[in-house]
GUSE-873637 format. One record per residue (C-alpha): residue in three letters; x, y, z. Coordinates in Angstrom, 1 decimal, padded with zeros to 4 digits. Each point is the difference from the previous one (the first is absolute). Example, Ala and Ser with C-alpha at 12.3 -4.5 7.8 and 13.67 -1.06 7.14 Angstrom:
// GUSE-873637
rec r:ala, east:012.3, north:-004.5, up:007.8
rec r:ser, east:001.4, north:003.4, up:-000.7
// end
This chain:
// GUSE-873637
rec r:unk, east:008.8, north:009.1, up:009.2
rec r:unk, east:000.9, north:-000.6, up:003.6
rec r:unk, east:000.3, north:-004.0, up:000.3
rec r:unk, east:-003.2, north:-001.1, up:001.9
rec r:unk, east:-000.1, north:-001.6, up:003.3
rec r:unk, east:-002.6, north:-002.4, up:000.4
rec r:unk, east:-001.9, north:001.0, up:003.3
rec r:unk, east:-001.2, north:-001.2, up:003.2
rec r:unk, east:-003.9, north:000.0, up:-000.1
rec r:unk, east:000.1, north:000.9, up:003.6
rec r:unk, east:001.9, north:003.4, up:-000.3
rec r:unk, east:-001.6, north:003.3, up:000.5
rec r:unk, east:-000.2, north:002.1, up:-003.5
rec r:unk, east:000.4, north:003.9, up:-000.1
rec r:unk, east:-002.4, north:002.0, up:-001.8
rec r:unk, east:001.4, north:003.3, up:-001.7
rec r:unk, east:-002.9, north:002.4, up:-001.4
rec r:unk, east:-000.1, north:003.3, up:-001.4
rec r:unk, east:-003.0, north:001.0, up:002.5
rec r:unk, east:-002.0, north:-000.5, up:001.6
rec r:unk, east:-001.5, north:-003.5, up:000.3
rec r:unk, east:-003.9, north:000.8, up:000.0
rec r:unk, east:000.5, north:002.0, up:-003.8
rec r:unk, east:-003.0, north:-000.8, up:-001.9
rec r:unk, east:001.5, north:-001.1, up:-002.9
rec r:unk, east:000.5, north:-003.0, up:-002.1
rec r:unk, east:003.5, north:-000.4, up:001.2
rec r:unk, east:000.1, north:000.8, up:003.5
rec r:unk, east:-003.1, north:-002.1, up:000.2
rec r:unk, east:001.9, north:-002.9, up:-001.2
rec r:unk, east:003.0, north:000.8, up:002.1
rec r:unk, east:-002.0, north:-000.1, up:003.2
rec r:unk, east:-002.2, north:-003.2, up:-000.9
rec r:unk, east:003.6, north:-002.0, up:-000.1
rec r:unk, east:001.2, north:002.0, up:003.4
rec r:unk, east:-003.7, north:-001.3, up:001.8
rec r:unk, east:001.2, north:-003.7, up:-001.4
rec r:unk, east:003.6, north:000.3, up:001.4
rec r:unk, east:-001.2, north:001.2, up:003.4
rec r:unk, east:-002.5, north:-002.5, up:-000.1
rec r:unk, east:002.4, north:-003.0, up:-000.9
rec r:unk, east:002.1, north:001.9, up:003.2
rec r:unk, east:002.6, north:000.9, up:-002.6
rec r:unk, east:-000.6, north:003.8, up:-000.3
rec r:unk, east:003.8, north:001.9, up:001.3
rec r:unk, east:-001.3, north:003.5, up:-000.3
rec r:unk, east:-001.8, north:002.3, up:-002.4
rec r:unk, east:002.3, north:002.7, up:-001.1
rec r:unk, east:-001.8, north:002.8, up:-001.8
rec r:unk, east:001.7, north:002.8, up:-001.2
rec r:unk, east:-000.9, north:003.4, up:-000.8
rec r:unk, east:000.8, north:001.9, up:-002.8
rec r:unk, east:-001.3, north:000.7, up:-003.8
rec r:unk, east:001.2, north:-003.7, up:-001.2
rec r:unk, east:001.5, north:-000.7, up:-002.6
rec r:unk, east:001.5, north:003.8, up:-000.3
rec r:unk, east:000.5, north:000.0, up:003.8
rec r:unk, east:002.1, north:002.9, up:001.6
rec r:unk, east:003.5, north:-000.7, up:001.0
rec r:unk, east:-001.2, north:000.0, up:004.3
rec r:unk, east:-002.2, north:-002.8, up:-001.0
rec r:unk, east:001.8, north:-002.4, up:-002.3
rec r:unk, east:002.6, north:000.5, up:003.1
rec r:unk, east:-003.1, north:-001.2, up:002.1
rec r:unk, east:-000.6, north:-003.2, up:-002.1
rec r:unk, east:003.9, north:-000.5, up:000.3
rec r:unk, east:000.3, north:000.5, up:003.5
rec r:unk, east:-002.9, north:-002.7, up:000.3
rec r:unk, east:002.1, north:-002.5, up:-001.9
rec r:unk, east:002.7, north:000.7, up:001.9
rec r:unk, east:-001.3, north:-000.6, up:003.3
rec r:unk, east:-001.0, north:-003.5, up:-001.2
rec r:unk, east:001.7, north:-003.0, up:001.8
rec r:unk, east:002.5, north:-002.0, up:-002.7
rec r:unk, east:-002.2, north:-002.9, up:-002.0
rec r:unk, east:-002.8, north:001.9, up:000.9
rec r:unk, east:-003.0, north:-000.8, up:-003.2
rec r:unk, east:-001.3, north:003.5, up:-000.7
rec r:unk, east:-002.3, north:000.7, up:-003.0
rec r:unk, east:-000.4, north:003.5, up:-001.6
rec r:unk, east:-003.3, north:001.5, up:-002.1
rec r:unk, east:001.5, north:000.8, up:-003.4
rec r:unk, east:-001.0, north:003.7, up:000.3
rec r:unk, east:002.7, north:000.4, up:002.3
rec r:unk, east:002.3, north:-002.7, up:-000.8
rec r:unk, east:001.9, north:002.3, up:-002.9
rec r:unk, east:000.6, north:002.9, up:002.5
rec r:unk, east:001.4, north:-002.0, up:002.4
rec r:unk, east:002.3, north:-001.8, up:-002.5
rec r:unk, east:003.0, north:001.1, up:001.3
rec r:unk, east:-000.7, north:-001.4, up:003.6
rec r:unk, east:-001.2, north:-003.0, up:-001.8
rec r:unk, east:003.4, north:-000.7, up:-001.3
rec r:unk, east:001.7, north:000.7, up:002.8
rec r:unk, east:-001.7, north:-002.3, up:002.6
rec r:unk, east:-001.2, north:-003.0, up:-002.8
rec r:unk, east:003.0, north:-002.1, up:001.3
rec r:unk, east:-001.0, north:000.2, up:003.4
rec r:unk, east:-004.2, north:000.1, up:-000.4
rec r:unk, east:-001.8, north:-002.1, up:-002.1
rec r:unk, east:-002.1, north:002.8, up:-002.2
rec r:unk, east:-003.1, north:-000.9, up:-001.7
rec r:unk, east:-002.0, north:002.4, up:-002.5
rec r:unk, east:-003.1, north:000.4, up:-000.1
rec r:unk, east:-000.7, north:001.3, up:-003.7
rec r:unk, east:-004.0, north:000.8, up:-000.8
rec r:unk, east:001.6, north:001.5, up:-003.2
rec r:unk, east:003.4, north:001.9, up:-001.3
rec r:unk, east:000.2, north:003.3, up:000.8
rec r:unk, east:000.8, north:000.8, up:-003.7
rec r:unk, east:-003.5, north:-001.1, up:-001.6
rec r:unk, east:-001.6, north:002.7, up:002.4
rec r:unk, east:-001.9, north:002.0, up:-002.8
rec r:unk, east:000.6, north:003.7, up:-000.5
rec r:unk, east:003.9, north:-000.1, up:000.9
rec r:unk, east:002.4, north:002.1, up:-002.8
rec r:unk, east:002.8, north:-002.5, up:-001.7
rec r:unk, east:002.8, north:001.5, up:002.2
rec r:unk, east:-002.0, north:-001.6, up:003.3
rec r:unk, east:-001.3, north:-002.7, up:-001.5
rec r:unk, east:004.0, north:-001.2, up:-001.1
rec r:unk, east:001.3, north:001.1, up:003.8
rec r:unk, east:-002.9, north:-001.7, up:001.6
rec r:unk, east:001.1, north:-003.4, up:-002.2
rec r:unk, east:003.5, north:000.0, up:000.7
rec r:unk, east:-001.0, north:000.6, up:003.6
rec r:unk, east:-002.4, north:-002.7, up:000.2
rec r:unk, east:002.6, north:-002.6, up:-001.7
rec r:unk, east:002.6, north:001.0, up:002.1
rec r:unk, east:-001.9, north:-001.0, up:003.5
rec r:unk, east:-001.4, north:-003.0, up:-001.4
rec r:unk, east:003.5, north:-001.4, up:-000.8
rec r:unk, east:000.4, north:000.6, up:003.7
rec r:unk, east:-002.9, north:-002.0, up:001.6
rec r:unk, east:-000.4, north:-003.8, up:000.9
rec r:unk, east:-003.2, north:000.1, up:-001.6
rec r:unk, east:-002.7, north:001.4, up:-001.5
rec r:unk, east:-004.2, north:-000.3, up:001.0
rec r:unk, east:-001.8, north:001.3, up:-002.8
rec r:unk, east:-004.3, north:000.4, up:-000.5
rec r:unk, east:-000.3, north:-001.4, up:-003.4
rec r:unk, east:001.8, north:-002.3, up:-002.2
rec r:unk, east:000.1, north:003.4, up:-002.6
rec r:unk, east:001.8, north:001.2, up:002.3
rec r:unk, east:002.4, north:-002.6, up:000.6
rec r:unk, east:000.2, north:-000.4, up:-003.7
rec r:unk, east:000.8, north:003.8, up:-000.5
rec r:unk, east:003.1, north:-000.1, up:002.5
rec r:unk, east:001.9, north:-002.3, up:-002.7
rec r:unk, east:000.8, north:003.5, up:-001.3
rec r:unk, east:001.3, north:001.0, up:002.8
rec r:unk, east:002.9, north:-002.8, up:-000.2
rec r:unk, east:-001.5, north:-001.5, up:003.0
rec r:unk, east:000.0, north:-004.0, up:000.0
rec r:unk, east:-003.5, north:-001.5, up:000.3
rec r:unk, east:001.0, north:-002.6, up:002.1
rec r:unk, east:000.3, north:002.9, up:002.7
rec r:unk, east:-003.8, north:001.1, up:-000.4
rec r:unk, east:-003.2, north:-001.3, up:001.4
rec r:unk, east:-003.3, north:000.8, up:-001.1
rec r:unk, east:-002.5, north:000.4, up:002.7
rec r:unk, east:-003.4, north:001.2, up:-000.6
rec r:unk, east:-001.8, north:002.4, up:001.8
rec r:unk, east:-003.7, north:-001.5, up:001.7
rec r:unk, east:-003.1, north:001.6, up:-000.4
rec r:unk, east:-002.3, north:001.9, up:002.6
rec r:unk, east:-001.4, north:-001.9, up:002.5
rec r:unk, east:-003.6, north:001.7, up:-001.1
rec r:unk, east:000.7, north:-000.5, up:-003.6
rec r:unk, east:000.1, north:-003.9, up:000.3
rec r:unk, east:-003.2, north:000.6, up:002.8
rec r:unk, east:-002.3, north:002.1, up:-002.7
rec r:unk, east:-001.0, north:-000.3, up:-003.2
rec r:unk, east:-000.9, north:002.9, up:-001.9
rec r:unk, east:-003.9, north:-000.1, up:-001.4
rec r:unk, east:-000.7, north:003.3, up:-002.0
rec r:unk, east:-000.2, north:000.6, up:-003.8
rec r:unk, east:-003.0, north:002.2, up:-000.4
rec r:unk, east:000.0, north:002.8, up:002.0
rec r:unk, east:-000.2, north:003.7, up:-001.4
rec r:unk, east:002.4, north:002.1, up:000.0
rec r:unk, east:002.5, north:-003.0, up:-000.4
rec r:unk, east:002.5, north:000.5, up:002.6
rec r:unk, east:004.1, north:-000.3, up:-001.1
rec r:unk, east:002.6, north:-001.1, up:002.5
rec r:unk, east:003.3, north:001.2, up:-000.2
rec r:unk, east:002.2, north:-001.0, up:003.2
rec r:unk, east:003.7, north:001.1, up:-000.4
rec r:unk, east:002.4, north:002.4, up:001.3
rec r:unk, east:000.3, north:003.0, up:-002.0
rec r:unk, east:003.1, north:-000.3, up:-001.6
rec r:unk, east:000.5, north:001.0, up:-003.9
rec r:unk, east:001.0, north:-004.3, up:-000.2
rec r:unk, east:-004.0, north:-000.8, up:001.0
rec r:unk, east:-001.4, north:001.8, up:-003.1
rec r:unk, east:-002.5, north:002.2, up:001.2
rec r:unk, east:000.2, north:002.6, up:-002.7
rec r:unk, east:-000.9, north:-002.8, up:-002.6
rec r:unk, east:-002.9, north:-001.1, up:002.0
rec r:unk, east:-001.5, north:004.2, up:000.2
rec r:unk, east:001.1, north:000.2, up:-003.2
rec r:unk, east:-001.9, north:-003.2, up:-001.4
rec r:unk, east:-003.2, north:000.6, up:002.1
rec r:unk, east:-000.5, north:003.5, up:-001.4
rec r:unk, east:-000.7, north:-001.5, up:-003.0
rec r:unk, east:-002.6, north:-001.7, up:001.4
rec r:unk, east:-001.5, north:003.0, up:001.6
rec r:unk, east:-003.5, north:-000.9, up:-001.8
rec r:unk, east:-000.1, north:-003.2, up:001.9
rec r:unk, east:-001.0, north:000.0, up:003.9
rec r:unk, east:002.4, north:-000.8, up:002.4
rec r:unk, east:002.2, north:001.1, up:002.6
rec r:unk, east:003.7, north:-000.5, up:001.0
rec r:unk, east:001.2, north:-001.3, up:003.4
rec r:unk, east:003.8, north:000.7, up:000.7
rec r:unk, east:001.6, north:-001.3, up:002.8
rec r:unk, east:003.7, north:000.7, up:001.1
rec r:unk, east:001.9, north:002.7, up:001.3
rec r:unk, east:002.6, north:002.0, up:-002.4
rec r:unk, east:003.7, north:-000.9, up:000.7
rec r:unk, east:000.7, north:003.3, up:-001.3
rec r:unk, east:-002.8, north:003.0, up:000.9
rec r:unk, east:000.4, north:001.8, up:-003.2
rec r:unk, east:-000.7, north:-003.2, up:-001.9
rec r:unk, east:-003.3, north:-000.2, up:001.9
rec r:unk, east:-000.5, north:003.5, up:-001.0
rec r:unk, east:000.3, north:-000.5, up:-003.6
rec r:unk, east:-002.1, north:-002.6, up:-000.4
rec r:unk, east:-003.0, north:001.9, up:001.7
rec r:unk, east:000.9, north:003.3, up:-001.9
rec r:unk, east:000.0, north:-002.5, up:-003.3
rec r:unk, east:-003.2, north:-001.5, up:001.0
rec r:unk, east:-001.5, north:003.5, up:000.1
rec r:unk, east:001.4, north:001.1, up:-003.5
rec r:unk, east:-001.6, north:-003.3, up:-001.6
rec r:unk, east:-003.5, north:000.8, up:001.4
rec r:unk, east:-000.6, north:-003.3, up:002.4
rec r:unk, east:001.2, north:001.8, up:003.5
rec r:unk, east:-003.5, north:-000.4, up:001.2
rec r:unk, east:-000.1, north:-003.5, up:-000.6
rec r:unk, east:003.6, north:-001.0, up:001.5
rec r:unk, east:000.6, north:-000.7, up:003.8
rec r:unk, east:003.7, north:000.2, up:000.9
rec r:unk, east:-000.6, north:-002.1, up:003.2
rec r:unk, east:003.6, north:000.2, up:001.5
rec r:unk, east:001.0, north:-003.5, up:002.2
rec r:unk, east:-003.3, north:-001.6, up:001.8
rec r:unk, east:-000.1, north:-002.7, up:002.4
rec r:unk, east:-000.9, north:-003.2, up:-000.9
rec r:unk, east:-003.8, north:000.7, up:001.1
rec r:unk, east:-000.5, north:002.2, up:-002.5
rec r:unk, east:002.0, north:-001.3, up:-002.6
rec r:unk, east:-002.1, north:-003.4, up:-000.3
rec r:unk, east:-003.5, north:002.2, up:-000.3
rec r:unk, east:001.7, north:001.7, up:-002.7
rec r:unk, east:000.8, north:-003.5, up:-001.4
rec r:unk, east:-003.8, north:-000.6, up:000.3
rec r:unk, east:-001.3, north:002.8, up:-001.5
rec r:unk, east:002.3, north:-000.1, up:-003.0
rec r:unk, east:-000.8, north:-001.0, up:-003.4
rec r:unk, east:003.5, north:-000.7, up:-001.7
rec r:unk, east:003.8, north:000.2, up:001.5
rec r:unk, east:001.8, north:002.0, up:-002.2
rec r:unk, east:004.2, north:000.6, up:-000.2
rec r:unk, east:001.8, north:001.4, up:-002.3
rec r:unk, east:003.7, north:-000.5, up:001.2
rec r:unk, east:002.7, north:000.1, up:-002.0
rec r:unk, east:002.0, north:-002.5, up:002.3
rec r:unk, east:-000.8, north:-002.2, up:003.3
rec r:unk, east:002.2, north:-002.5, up:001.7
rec r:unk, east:-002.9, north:-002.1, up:000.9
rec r:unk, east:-003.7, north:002.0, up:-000.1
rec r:unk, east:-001.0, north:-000.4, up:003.4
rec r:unk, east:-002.5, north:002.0, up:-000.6
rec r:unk, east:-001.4, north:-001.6, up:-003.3
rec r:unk, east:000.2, north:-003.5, up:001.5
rec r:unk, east:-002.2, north:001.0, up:003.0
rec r:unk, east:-002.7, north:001.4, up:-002.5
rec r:unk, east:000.5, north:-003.4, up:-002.0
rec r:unk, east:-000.7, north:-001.9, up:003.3
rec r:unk, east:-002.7, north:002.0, up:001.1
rec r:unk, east:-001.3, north:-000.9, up:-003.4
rec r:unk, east:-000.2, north:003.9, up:-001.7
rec r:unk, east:-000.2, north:000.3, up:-003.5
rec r:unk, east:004.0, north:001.5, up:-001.0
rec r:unk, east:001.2, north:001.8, up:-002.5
rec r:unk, east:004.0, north:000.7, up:000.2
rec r:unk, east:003.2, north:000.2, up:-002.6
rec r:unk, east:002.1, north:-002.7, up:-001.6
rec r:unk, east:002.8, north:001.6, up:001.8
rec r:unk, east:002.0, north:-001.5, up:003.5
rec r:unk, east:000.2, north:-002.2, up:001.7
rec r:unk, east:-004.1, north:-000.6, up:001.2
rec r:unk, east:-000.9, north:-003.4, up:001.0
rec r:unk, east:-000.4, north:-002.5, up:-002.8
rec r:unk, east:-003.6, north:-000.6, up:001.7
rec r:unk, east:-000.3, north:003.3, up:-000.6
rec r:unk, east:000.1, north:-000.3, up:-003.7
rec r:unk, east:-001.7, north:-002.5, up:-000.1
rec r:unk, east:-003.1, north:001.5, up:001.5
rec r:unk, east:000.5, north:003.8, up:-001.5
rec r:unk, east:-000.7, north:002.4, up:-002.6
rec r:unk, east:003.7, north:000.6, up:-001.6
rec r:unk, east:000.7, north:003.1, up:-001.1
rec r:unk, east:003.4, north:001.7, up:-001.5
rec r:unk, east:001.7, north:002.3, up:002.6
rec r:unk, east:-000.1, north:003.8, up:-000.6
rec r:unk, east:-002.5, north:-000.6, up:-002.9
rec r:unk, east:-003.2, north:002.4, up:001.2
rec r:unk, east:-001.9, north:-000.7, up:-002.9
rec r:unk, east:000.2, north:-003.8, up:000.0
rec r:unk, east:-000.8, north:000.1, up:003.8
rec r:unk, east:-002.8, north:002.4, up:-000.6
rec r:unk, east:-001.3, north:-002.2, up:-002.9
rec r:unk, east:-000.2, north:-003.1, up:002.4
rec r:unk, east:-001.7, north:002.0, up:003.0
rec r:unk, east:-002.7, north:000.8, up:-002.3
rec r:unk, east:-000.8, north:-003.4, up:-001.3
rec r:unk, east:000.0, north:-001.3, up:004.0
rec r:unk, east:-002.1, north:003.3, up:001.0
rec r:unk, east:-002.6, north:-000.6, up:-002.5
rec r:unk, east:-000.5, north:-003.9, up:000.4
rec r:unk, east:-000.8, north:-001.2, up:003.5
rec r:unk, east:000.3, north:-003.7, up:-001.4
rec r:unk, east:003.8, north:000.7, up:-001.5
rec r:unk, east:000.8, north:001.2, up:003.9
rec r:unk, east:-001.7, north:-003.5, up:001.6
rec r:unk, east:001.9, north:-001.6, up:-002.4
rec r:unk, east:003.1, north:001.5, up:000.7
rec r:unk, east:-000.7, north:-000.7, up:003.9
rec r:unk, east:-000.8, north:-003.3, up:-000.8
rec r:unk, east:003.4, north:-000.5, up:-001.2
rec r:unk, east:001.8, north:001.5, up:003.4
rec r:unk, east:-002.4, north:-002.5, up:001.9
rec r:unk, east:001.6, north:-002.9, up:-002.0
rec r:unk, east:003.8, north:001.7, up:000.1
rec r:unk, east:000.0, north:000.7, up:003.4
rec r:unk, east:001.0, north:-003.9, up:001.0
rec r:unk, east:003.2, north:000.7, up:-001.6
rec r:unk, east:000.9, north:002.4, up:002.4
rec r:unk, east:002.1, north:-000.4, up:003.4
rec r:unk, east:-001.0, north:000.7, up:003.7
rec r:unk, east:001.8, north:001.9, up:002.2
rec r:unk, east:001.0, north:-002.9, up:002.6
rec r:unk, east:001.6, north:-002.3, up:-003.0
rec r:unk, east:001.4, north:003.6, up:-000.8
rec r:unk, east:001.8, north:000.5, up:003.1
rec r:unk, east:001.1, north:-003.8, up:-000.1
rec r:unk, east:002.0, north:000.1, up:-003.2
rec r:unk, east:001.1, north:003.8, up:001.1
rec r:unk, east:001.9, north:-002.3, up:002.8
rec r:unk, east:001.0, north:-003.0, up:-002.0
rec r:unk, east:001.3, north:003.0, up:-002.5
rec r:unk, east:002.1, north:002.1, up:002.8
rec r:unk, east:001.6, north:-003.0, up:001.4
rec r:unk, east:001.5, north:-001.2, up:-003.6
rec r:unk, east:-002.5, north:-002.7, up:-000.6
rec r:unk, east:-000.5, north:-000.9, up:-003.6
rec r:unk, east:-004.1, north:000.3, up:-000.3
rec r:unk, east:-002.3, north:-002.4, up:-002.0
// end
C-alpha cells in the first residue's frame, strides 16, 4: 500500500465516478451525499464521472478514467468509487506516488453474485492489486472493512463510514398494518446480487394470501429485467407484481406509506441503504443473513437465509397472515432506527476519513 500522507483539511478532493452522479442507486446515492458535504465544507476539486459499462469498461474509457488521473496536479487528494477503481488499476499505480488515492469500496467486486469462478478469481486479484496501491481506503460497513483483510490489505488503512438515512425517513413514520391486499416493498436495482428471483419465487407460494408486490429499481442489465418479468409470468403472480423502474423521491415515500412490509432478499449489500431507510421509516423488514446490512438492520428485521425460496416464502406467510407479527416487527425498526447515522455526521467522518484522520 502506497505510504499515506496525512492531509491538509483545506485541500480540494477529486471525485472519480463511473457515471453519472444523479444514478438512483444505493451507491451513487452515497457517492453524491459525500460530494454535496465537500462542496459544502468548500472542499469539493471537481466531480469526474466517467462513462463506460464499469467494472468491465471498454478500453476508450478506462483510458478516460486514466487520462483524468493524469491531468491531476502532483499531491492532489483524489478519491475513486470502487466500481471503477479496478479498471483503472493501472493508472492507479502509475500516478499513486504523485496523487494521494483514496478508494471508495461499497463492496469487492468479487462478492457480486452470479459471476463464474474464472471472473470471480480475476476480479480478486484485480481488486487486491489496486488496493495495495492506494493511501487509503473509505469503506460503508465495518463487514466490509472486515472482509478486505482477505484482500492482504492492512486495516489500519481502512475507515468505516456509514451511510445516513433519507431525510423523509427520519421525518415519517410509517403507520399501516391492516390494510388488504397487504402491500410488499421491494426497492433495489435489478441485479441477480438483490435477489429478486427468490422473493417471486417465495411469494408464489403464497399466492392464496392477498397481497401485491412493489418493485422499485431499474435493471443494470435489460435482459435481467426481462427475466424476472417473463419468471413472474411462468409462476402465476404477473398480475400482482409492479416493476416500477427508478421514481423520484415523491413517489417513492407514498409507496413507503402504502406498504405493509419491506422485503429483500439479497444475497450481498455493502451497507443496505435501502433496508435502513425502511427501518427508519419504521416498515416492518424482512431480509437475509447475508452482507453487509446495517447491524440496526438486524436488529429490527425478519432474517432469512439467502437463496433459500422456501424459508423466505415460509416467513412472508406468517407476516401476511398476522397483522400484529408485522406491528411488532415495525415496532422493532422504530426502536433500531436510533442506531443509525445521518447524512451530515456522514459526510463529516467521509472528511476526517479522506484526509487520513484516525476516526472515533
Amino acid at each position: 500500500m502506497t505510504p499515506a500522507r496525512l492531509q491538509d483539511s483545506s485541500l480540494p478532493v477529486h471525485f472519480i465516478v463511473p457515471g453519472p452522479l444523479g444514478t438512483l442507486t444505493g451507491g451513487f446515492i452515497y457517492d453524491r451525499q459525500m460530494v454535496e458535504g465537500l462542496k459544502a465544507a468548500g472542499r469539493l476539486g471537481a466531480v469526474h464521472e466517467i462513462s463506460g459499462d464499469f467494472p468491465r469498461a471498454a478500453p476508450y474509457d478506462v483510458a478516460a478514467g486514466a487520462a483524468v488521473l493524469a491531468g491531476l496536479p502532483d499531491r492532489a487528494l483524489c478519491v475513486i468509487d470502487g466500481l471503477a477503481l479496478t479498471a483503472l488499476g493501472q493508472a492507479v499505480a502509475q500516478h499513486a506516488s504523485r496523487l494521494d488515492v483514496v478508494a471508495m469500496i461499497h463492496h469487492p467486486l468479487a462478492d457480486e453474485t452470479g459471476l463464474g469462478d474464472r471472473e470471480k478469481e480475476a476480479f480478486f486479484a484485480a481488486e487486491k492489486a489496486v488496493l495495495a496501491e492506494v493511501a487509503r481506503i473509505v469503506v460503508s460497513s465495518a463487514r466490509t472493512a472486515l472482509r478486505l483483510r482477505d484482500f492482504g490489505v492492512n486495516p489500519s488503512a481502512v475507515r468505516v463510514v456509514e451511510p445516513g438515512i433519507a431525510e423523509w425517513a427520519r421525518r415519517e413514520r410509517w403507520s399501516g398494518g391492516g390494510s388488504t391486499p397487504v402491500r410488499i416493498l421491494s426497492v433495489a436495482t435489478l441485479t441477480k446480487r438483490k435477489g429478486h428471483d427468490i422473493a417471486l419465487r417465495a411469494l408464489a407460494s403464497c399466492r392464496d394470501l392477498d397481497w401485491r408486490l412493489d418493485i422499485v429499481g431499474a435493471p443494470r442489465d435489460p435482459d435481467h429485467g426481462a427475466a424476472l418479468k417473463t419468471l413472474a409470468g411462468e409462476l402465476g403472480i404477473l398480475e400482482r407484481v409492479t416493476f416500477h423502474g427508478e421514481l423520484v423521491e415523491e413517489k417513492l415515500v407514498a409507496l413507503h406509506r402504502g406498504a405493509g412490509l419491506f422485503l429483500s432478499a439479497t444475497y450481498h449489500e455493502g451497507f443496505g441503504m435501502a433496508l435502513a431507510d425502511a427501518v427508519a421509516f419504521g416498515l416492518p423488514v424482512v431480509t437475509t443473513e447475508e452482507g453487509a446490512v446495517a447491524e440496526a438492520v438486524r436488529a429490527a428485521a425478519e432474517l432469512v437465509p439467502a437463496g433459500d425460496s422456501n424459508a423466505l416464502g415460509r416467513t412472508l406467510r406468517t407476516l401476511l397472515m398476522d397483522d400484529g407479527a408485522r406491528l411488532q416487527r415495525a415496532a422493532r425498526s422504530r426502536d433500531a432506527a436510533a442506531g443509525l447515522s445521518d447524512w451530515a455526521r456522514a459526510q463529516t467522518a467521509f472528511q476526517r476519513a479522506v484526509d487520513g484522520v484516525t476516526l472515533q
